[in-house]
C-alpha positions as CSV (number, residue, x, y, z in Angstrom):
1,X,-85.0,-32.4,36.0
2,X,-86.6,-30.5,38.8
3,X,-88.9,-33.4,39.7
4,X,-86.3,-35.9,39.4
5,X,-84.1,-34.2,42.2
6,X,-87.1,-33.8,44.3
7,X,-87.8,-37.3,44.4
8,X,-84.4,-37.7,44.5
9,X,-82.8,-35.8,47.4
10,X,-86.2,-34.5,48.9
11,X,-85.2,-30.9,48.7
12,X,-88.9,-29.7,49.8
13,X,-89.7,-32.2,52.6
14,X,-86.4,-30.7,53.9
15,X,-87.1,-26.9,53.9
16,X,-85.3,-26.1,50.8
17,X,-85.1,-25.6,47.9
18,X,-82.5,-25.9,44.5
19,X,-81.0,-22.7,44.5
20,X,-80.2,-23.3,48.1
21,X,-79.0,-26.2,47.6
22,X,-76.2,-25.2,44.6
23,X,-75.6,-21.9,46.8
24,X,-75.2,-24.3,50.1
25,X,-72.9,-26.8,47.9
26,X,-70.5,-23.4,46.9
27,X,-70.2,-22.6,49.5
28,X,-68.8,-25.4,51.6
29,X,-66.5,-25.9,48.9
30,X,-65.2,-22.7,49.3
31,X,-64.8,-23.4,52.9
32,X,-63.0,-26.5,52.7
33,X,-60.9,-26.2,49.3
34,X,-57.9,-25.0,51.1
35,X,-57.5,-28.4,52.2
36,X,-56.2,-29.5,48.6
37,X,-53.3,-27.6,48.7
38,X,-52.7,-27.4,52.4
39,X,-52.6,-31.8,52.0
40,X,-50.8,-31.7,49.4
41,X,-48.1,-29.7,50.8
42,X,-47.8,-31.5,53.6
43,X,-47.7,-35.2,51.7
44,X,-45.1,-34.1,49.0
45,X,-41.3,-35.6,49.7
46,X,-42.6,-38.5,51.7
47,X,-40.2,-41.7,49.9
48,X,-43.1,-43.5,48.3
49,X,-41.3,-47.2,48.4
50,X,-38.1,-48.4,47.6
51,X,-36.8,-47.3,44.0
52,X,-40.6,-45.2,43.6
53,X,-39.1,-42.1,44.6
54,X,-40.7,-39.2,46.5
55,X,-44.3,-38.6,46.6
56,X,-44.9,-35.3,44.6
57,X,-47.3,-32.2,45.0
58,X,-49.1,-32.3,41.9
59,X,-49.7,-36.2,42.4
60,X,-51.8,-35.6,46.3
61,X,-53.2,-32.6,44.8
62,X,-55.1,-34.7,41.7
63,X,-55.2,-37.8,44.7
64,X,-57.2,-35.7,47.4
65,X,-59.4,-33.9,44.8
66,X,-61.0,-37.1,43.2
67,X,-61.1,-39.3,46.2
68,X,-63.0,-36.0,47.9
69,X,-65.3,-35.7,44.7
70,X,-65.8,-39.1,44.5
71,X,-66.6,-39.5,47.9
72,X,-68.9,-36.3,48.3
73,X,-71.0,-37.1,45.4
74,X,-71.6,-40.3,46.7
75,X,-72.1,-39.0,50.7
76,X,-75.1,-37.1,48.6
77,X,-76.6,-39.9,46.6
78,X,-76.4,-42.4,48.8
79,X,-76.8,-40.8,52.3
80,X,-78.3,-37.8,50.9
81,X,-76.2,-36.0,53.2
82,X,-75.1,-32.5,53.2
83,X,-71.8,-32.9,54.3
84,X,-68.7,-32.4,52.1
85,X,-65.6,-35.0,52.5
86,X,-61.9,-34.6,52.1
87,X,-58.1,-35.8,53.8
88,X,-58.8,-35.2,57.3
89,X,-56.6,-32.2,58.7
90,X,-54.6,-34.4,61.8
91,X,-54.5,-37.6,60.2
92,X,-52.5,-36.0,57.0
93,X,-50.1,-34.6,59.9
94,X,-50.1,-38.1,62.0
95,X,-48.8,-39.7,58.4
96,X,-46.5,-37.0,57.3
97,X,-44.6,-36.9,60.7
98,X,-45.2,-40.0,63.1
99,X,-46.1,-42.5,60.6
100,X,-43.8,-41.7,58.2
101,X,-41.5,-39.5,59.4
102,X,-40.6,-40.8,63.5
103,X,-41.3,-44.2,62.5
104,X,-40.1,-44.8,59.0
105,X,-42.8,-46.3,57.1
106,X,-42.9,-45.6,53.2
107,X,-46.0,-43.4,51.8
108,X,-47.2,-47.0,50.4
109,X,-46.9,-48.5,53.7
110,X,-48.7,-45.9,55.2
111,X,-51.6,-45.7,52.5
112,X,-52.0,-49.7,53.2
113,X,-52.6,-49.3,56.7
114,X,-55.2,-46.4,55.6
115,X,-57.1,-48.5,53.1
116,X,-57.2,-51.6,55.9
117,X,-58.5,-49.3,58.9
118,X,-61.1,-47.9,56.1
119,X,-61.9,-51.7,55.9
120,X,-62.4,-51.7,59.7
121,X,-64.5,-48.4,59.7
122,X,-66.7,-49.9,56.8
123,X,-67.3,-53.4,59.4
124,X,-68.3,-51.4,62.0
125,X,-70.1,-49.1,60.3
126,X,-72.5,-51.8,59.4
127,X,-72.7,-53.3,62.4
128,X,-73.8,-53.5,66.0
129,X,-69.9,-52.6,66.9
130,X,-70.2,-48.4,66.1
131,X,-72.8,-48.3,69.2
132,X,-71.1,-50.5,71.5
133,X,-67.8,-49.0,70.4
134,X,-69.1,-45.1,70.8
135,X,-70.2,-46.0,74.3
136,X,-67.5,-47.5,75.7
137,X,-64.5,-45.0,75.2
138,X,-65.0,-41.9,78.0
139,X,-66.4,-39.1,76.7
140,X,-63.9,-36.9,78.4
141,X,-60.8,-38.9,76.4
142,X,-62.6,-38.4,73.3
143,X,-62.4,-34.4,73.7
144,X,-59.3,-34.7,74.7
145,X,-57.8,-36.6,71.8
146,X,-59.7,-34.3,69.3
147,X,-58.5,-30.7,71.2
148,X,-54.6,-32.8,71.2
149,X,-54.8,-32.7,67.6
150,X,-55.7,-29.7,67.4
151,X,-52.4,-28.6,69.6
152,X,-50.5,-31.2,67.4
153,X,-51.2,-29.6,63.7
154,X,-51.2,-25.9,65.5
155,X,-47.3,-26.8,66.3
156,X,-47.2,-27.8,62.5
157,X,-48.0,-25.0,61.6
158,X,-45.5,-22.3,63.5
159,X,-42.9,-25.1,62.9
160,X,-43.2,-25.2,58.9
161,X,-43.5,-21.4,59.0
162,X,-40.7,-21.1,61.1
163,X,-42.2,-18.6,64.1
164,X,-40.6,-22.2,66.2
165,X,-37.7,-23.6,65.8
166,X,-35.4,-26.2,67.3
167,X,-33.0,-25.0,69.7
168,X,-30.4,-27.0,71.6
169,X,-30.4,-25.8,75.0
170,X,-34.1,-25.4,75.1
171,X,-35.2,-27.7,72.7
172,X,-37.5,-25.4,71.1
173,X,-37.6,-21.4,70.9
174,X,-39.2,-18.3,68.6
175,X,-37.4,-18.1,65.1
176,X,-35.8,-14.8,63.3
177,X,-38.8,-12.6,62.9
178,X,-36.4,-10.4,60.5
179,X,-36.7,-12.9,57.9
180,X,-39.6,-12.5,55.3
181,X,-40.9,-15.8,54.9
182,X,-41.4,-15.9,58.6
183,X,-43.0,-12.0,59.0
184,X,-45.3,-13.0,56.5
185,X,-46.6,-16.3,58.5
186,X,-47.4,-14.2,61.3
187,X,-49.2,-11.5,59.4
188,X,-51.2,-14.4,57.5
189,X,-51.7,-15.9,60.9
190,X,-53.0,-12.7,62.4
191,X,-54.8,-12.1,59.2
192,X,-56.7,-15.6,59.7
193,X,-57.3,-14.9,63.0
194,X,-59.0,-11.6,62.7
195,X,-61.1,-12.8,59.8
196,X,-62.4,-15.9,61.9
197,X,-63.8,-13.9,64.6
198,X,-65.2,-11.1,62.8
199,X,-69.3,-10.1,63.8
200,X,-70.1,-10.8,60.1
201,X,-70.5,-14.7,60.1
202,X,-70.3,-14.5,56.6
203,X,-66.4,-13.6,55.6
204,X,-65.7,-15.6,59.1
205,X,-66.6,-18.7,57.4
206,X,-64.5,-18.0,54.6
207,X,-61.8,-16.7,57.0
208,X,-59.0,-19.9,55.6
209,X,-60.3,-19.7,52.1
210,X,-59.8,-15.7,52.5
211,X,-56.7,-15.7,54.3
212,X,-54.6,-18.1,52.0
213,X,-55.5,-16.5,48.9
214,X,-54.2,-12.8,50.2
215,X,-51.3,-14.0,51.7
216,X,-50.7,-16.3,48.8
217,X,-50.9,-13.8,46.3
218,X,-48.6,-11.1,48.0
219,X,-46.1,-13.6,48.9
220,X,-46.1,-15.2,45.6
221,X,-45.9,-11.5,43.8
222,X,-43.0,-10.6,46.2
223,X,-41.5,-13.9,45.2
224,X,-42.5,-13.4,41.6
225,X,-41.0,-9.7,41.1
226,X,-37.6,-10.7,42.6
227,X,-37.0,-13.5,40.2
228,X,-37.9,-11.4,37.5
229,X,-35.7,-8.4,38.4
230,X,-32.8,-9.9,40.7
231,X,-32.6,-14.1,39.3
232,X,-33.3,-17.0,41.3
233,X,-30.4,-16.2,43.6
234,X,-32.6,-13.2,44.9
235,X,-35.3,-15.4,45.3
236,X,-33.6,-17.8,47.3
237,X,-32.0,-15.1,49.6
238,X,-35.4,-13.9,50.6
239,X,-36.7,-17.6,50.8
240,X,-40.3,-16.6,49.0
241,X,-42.4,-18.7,47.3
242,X,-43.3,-17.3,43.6
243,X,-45.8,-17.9,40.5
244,X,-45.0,-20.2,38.2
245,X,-42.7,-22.3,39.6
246,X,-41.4,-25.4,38.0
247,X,-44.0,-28.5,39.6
248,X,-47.1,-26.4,38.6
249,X,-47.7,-27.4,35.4
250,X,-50.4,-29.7,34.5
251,X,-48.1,-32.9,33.4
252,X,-47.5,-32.8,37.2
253,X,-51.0,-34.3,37.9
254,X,-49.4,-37.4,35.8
255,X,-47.2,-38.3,38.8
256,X,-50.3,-40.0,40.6
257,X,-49.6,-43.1,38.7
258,X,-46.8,-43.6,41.3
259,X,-49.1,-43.4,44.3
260,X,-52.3,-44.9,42.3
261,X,-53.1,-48.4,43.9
262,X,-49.9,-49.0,46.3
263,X,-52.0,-49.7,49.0
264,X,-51.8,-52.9,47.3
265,X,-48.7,-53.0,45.6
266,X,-46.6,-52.4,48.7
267,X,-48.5,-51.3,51.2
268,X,-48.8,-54.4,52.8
269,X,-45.4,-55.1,53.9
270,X,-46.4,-52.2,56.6
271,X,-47.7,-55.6,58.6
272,X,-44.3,-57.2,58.9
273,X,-43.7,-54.1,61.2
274,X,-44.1,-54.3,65.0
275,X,-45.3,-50.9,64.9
276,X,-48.4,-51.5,62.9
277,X,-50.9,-52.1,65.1
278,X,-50.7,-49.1,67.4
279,X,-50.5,-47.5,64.4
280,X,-53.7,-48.9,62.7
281,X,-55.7,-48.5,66.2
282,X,-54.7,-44.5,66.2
283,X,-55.6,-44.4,62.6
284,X,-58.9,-46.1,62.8
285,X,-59.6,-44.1,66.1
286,X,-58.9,-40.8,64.9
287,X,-61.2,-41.1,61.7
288,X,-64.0,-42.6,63.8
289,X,-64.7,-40.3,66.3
290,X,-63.7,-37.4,64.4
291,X,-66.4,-38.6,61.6
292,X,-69.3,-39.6,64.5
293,X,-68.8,-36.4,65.9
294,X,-69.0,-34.3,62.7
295,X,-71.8,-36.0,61.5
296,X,-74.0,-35.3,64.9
297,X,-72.9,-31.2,64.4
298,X,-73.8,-30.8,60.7
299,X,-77.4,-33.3,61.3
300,X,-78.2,-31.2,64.3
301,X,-77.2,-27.6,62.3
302,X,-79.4,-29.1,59.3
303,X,-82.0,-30.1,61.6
304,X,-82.3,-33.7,60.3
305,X,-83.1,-35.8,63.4
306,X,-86.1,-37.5,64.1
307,X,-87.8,-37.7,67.7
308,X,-85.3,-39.5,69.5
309,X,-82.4,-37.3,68.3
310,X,-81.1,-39.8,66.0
311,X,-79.6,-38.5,62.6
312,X,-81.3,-39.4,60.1
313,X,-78.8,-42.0,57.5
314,X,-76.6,-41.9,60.3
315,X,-75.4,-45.0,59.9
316,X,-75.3,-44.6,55.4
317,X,-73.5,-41.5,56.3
318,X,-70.9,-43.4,58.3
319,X,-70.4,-45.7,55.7
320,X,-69.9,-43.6,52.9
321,X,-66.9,-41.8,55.2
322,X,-65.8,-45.2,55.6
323,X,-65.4,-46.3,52.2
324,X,-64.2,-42.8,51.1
325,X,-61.1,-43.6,53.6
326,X,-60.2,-46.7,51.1
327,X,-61.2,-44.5,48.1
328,X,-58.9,-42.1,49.2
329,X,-55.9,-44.9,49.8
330,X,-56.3,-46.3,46.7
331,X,-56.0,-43.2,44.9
332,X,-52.6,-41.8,46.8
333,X,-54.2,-39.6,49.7
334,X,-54.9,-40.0,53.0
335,X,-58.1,-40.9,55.4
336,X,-61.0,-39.1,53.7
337,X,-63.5,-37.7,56.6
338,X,-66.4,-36.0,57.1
339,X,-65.8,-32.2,57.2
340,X,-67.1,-29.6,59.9
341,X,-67.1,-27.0,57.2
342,X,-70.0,-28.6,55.8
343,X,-72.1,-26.3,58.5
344,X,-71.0,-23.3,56.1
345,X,-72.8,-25.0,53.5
346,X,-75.8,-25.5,55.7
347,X,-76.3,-22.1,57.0
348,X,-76.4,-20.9,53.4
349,X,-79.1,-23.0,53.2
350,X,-78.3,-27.0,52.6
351,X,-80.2,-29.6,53.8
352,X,-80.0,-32.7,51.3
353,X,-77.3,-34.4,49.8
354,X,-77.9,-32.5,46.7
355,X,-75.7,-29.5,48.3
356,X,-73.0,-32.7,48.3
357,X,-72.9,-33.6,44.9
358,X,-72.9,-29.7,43.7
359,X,-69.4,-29.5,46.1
360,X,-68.1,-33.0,44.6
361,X,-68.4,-32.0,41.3
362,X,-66.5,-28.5,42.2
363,X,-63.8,-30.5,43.6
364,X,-63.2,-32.3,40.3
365,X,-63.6,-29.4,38.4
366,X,-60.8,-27.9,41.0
367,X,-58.0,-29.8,38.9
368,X,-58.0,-27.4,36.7
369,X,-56.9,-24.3,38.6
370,X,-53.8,-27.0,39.9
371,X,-51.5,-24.3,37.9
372,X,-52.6,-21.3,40.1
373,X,-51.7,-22.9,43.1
374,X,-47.8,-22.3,43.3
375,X,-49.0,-19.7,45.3
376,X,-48.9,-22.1,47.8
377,X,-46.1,-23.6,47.8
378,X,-42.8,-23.7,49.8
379,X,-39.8,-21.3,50.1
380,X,-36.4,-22.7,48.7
381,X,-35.6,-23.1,52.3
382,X,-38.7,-25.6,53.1
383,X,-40.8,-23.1,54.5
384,X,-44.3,-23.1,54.3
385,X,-45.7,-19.1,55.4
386,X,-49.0,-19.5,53.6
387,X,-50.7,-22.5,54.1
388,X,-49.3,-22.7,58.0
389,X,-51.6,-20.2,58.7
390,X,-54.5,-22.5,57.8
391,X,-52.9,-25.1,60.7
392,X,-52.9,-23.2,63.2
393,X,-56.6,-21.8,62.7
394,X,-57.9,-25.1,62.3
395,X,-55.6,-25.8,65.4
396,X,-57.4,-23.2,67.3
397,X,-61.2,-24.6,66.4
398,X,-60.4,-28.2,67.8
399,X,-58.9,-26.7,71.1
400,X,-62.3,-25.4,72.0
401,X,-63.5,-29.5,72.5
402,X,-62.0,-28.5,75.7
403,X,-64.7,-26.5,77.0
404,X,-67.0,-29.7,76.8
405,X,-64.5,-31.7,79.3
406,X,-66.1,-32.8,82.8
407,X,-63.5,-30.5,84.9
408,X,-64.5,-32.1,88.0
409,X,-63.8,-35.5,87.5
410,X,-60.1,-35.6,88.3
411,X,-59.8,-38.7,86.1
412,X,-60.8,-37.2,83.0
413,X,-58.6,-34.2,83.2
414,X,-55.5,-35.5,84.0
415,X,-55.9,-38.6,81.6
416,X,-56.9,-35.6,79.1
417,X,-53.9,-33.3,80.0
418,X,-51.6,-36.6,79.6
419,X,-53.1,-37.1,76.2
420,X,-52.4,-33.7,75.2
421,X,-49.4,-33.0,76.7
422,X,-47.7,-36.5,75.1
423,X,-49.3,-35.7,71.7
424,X,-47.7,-32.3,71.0
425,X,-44.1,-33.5,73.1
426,X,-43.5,-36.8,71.2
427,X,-44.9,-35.4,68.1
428,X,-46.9,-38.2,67.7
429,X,-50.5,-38.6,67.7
430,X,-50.5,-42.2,68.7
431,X,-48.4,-41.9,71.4
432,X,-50.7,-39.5,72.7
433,X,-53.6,-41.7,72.4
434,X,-52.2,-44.8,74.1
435,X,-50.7,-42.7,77.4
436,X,-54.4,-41.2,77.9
437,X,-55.6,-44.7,77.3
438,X,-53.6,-46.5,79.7
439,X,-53.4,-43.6,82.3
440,X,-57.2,-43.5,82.1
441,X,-57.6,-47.3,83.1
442,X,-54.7,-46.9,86.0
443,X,-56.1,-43.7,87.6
444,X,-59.4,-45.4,87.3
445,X,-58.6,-48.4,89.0
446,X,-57.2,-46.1,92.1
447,X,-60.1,-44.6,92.4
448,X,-62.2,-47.2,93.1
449,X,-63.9,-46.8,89.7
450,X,-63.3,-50.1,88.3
451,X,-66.8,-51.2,87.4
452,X,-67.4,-48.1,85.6
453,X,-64.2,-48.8,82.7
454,X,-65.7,-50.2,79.7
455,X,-64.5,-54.3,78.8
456,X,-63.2,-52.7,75.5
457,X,-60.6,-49.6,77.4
458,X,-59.3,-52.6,79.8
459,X,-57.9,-54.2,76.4
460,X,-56.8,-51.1,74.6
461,X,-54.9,-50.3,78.0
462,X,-53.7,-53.6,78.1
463,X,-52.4,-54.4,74.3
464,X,-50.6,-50.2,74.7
465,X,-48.9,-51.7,77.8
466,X,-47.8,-54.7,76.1
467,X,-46.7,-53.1,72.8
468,X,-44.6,-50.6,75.0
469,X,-43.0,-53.3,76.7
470,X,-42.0,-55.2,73.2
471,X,-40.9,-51.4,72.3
472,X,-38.2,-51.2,74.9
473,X,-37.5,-55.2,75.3
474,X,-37.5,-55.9,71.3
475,X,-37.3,-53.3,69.4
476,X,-34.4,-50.8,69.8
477,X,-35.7,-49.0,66.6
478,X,-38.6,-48.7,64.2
């Protein structure tokens, strides 16, 4: 066996060895498995299609791990890759509450315009079009969209927890710190924080995985002993999540059968849509980047480039991320991306794919501890105090994209500022996207900087302006 996984994965030639390899593979599961409850929070109520119902948390939860077990394994044999792959943290939010929730597409819909973007990622993947693409969008706009997300999912967070909430006179303001649910989101949010910037690099990569088990299992006890001593009329006075709550039980992993395959089976009608196509752009754009630029970090942290930089499988890596997005759509979850946590893995020692398929198989194996998890879950209100905490960290980690922003080129940073700024005030990611886009071009064009705008930004500004125009001439509502 140990000669076969040599040959295999080329553990030696690499630097390392097998017991890195499982240790590296542990690890970045540990580092990333917050991201199963944390997506499946955020997917469950979404009306699946007409007559379906809503989508349910136990159904995303056994979605996102096999489509992020599936995928990781194969990142590993195929690429032999040491990067781990789950539902992007931004896109899951761009579906939940633009997608689905400002413009009114179904969860099907939705998964069918994941699973043809996927299609798109695996064309360019395999093509010419990934270079020429990855040259011609600015830098600058790239951060900028990346650190807006980051803004975006951060508001997700202090909105589900309830530290902001909607006000009329000032549209949004600080919520009722006296209530539990609420104290607790801040502490677990202060918690998170402190942990992520400790001098020990060690418990700061595990600062999430850390964080949402402590606050989940103090929450979930305070939760737990009220129902057991005052009734569920307690419990919903506090608004606390508690242990074995009703949803938690393994016959809820049996609900996937009405997301499995309705990519297909309704997801299609998303084209009939005006909508769509902005939609599909931001979807395809998001996963993209976010994967090139993933892939560069961990290859440069694992120290797998060749002479002229280049990451070695760059381009198998990208395709493997590209087919996991329609693995993931088929199954019930959203775009499946490369993960940054995967430099966890790598500084406990990964370096080959091997590390992969040792955190694929964890993620399978993490359908059994589905129970457990009700931990996470919401208040009777809605609320969300644990896994918000995890939002707003990772919120905090794409802001500093910033720092890489060209602050003397006027252009970039108010096209990057406009990005941001429309991204978090719309509450939608795509809006966000097209204002930079078409801001960009304009600013660009009065600065005498024509000739240095890429063929491919003149058109994206061009179709935004268009399907803006359609939006206020056509279409009085989506």
């Amino acid at each position: 066996m140990k000669a076969f996984l040599e040959r295999m994965f080329h553990i030696k030639e690499r630097g390392s060895s097998i017991t890195r390899e499982i240790l590296g593979g542990l690890t970045t599961f540990l580092a990333m498995f917050y991201i199963l409850p944390v997506n499946s929070g955020m997917l469950s109520g979404i009306n699946i299609a007409d007559g379906l119902g809503s989508t349910e948390f136990g159904a995303i939860f056994l979605a996102t791990a096999i489509a992020s077990g599936v995928t990781t394994i194969l990142m590993g044999l195929y690429a032999n890759f040491p990067v781990a792959l789950s539902s992007g943290m931004g896109v899951n939010a761009f579906i939940a509450f633009t997608v689905c929730g400002t413009l009114g597409y179904n969860y099907a819909e939705a998964l069918g315009l994941t699973f043809v973007a996927g299609i798109i990622f695996v064309i360019i993947s395999v093509t010419p079009l990934r270079a020429w693409i990855l040259n011609a969008i600015p830098k600058n706009l790239k951060l900028a969209v990346g650190a807006g997300i980051g803004f975006f999912i951060a508001f997700l967070g202090l909105k589900n927890s309830g530290i902001v909430v909607a006000n009329a006179s000032t549209y949004v303001t600080l919520g009722d710190f006296t209530k539990l649910p609420v104290l607790m989101a801040i502490i677990g949010i202060a918690l998170v924080l402190v942990l992520g910037h400790l001098k020990n690099k060690k418990i700061a990569s595990f600062a999430v995985i850390i964080s949402l088990f402590t606050m989940g299992i103090i929450d979930a006890s305070i939760g737990q002993i009220t129902l057991a001593t005052q009734g569920q009329e307690a419990l919903t006075a506090i608004d606390m999540p508690a242990f074995f709550t009703s949803g938690f039980e393994y016959s809820k992993l049996g609900t996937i059968s009405n997301i499995f395959n309705q990519c297909f089976i309704h997801g299609m009608d998303a084209f009939t849509k005006p909508a769509t196509y902005a939609v599909l752009f931001a979807l395809l754009f998001v996963d993209f980047f976010d994967t090139a630029g993933t892939l560069v970090a961990v290859g440069e942290e694992a120290g797998i480039v060749d002479k002229e930089g280049n990451i070695t499988n760059a381009q198998r890596a990208l395709t493997v991320d590209s087919v996991g997005t329609c693995i993931g759509a088929v199954t019930g979850t959203t775009t499946i991306t490369s993960f940054v946590e995967s430099t966890t893995g790598i500084s406990a020692g990964a370096r080959t794919g091997f590390s992969s398929v040792v955190t694929g198989l964890l993620f399978i194996l993490a359908i059994g501890a589905y129970p457990i998890l009700s931990m996470f879950g919401s208040t009777p209100s809605g609320l969300a105090p644990v896994t918000s905490l995890a939002l707003v960290y990772v919120g905090t980690l794409m802001f500093r994209q910033l720092k890489e922003i060209d602050w003397d080129d006027g252009v970039s940073t108010a096209s990057g500022f406009i990005t941001i700024v429309v991204m978090v005030l719309s509450y939608s990611i795509s809006d966000g996207i097209a204002w930079g886009f078409i801001s960009y071009v304009i600013m660009s064009l009065a600065a005498g900087r024509a000739k240095k705008v890429s063929v491919l930004m003149y058109c994206l500004a061009a179709f935004f302006i268009v399907y803006y125009v359609l939006k206020m001439l056509v279409i009085n509502k989506f």
